[in-house]
Residue, then its C-alpha position, 0 to 999 in steps of 0.5 A: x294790309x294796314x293802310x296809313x296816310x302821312x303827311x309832308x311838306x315841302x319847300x321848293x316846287x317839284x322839278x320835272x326830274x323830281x316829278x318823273x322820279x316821283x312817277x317811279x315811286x308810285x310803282x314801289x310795292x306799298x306805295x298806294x298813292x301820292x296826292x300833291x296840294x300844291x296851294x299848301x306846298x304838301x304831299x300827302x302818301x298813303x301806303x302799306x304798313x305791312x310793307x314800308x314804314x314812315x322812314x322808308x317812305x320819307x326816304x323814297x320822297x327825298x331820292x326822288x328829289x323833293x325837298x322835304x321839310x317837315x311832317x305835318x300832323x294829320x289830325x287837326x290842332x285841338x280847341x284848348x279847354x276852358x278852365x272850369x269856373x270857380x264854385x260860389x262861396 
Protein backbone atom coordinates (compact mmCIF):
# COMPACT_ATOMS: atom_id res chain seq x y z
CA UNK A 1 0.00 0.00 0.00
CA UNK A 2 1.56 3.56 -1.04
CA UNK A 3 -0.31 6.08 0.74
CA UNK A 4 -0.19 9.61 -0.53
CA UNK A 5 -1.92 13.10 0.41
CA UNK A 6 -2.90 15.89 -2.16
CA UNK A 7 -3.96 18.75 -1.54
CA UNK A 8 -7.08 20.96 -2.97
CA UNK A 9 -8.44 24.03 -3.09
CA UNK A 10 -11.90 25.03 -3.50
CA UNK A 11 -14.05 28.21 -4.17
CA UNK A 12 -17.32 28.20 -3.33
CA UNK A 13 -18.31 26.33 0.23
CA UNK A 14 -19.56 22.90 0.10
CA UNK A 15 -23.29 22.55 -0.23
CA UNK A 16 -25.08 20.12 1.85
CA UNK A 17 -25.65 18.04 -1.28
CA UNK A 18 -22.01 18.35 -1.92
CA UNK A 19 -21.26 17.30 1.86
CA UNK A 20 -23.55 14.00 1.64
CA UNK A 21 -21.88 13.02 -1.69
CA UNK A 22 -18.43 13.71 -0.26
CA UNK A 23 -19.75 11.38 2.96
CA UNK A 24 -19.87 8.56 -0.31
CA UNK A 25 -16.46 9.30 -1.41
CA UNK A 26 -15.02 8.15 1.95
CA UNK A 27 -16.71 4.78 1.30
CA UNK A 28 -14.68 4.54 -2.08
CA UNK A 29 -11.99 1.68 -1.92
CA UNK A 30 -8.61 3.80 -1.78
CA UNK A 31 -10.12 6.89 -0.04
CA UNK A 32 -8.19 6.73 3.38
CA UNK A 33 -9.58 10.20 4.45
CA UNK A 34 -10.65 13.85 3.52
CA UNK A 35 -9.88 16.67 5.93
CA UNK A 36 -11.71 19.71 5.23
CA UNK A 37 -9.80 23.43 6.40
CA UNK A 38 -12.50 25.57 6.10
CA UNK A 39 -10.50 28.82 7.20
CA UNK A 40 -7.90 28.00 3.89
CA UNK A 41 -10.85 26.90 1.83
CA UNK A 42 -8.68 23.63 1.17
CA UNK A 43 -9.30 19.72 1.40
CA UNK A 44 -6.77 17.70 2.04
CA UNK A 45 -7.09 13.48 0.51
CA UNK A 46 -5.29 11.02 1.36
CA UNK A 47 -5.46 8.00 -0.49
CA UNK A 48 -4.05 4.60 -1.95
CA UNK A 49 -1.70 4.83 -4.72
CA UNK A 50 -1.96 1.26 -5.56
CA UNK A 51 -5.46 1.81 -5.98
CA UNK A 52 -6.82 5.56 -7.34
CA UNK A 53 -4.50 8.02 -9.03
CA UNK A 54 -4.48 11.87 -8.45
CA UNK A 55 -6.91 12.31 -11.35
CA UNK A 56 -9.40 9.71 -10.49
CA UNK A 57 -9.47 11.39 -6.84
CA UNK A 58 -9.81 15.03 -8.12
CA UNK A 59 -12.47 13.48 -10.47
CA UNK A 60 -14.29 12.03 -7.33
CA UNK A 61 -14.23 15.47 -5.46
CA UNK A 62 -15.59 17.35 -8.64
CA UNK A 63 -18.86 14.69 -9.02
CA UNK A 64 -19.43 15.02 -5.82
CA UNK A 65 -20.11 18.75 -6.05
CA UNK A 66 -16.89 20.63 -4.84
CA UNK A 67 -15.86 23.32 -6.57
CA UNK A 68 -12.15 22.58 -7.35
CA UNK A 69 -9.83 25.28 -8.37
CA UNK A 70 -6.62 24.39 -7.93
CA UNK A 71 -3.95 21.94 -6.24
CA UNK A 72 -1.88 23.39 -3.77
CA UNK A 73 1.57 22.15 -3.34
CA UNK A 74 2.15 20.20 -0.23
CA UNK A 75 5.68 21.14 0.22
CA UNK A 76 6.46 24.76 1.68
CA UNK A 77 7.92 27.49 -0.89
CA UNK A 78 11.57 27.20 -0.36
CA UNK A 79 13.81 30.53 0.96
CA UNK A 80 15.57 31.52 -2.29
CA UNK A 81 19.34 31.40 -2.04
CA UNK A 82 21.59 34.37 -1.07
CA UNK A 83 23.98 34.98 -3.98
CA UNK A 84 27.34 33.99 -2.88
CA UNK A 85 29.71 37.47 -2.13
CA UNK A 86 32.17 38.26 -4.43
CA UNK A 87 35.93 37.20 -3.08
CA UNK A 88 38.32 40.20 -2.41
CA UNK A 89 40.98 41.64 -4.95
Amino acid sequence: MTQLDVLYRYGAAPTEAAMMALSRVREVYGIRKLEFQPAENTVRVEYDATRLNEPTVQGLLRRSGLDITERVSLIPPQPEPEPAAAPAA
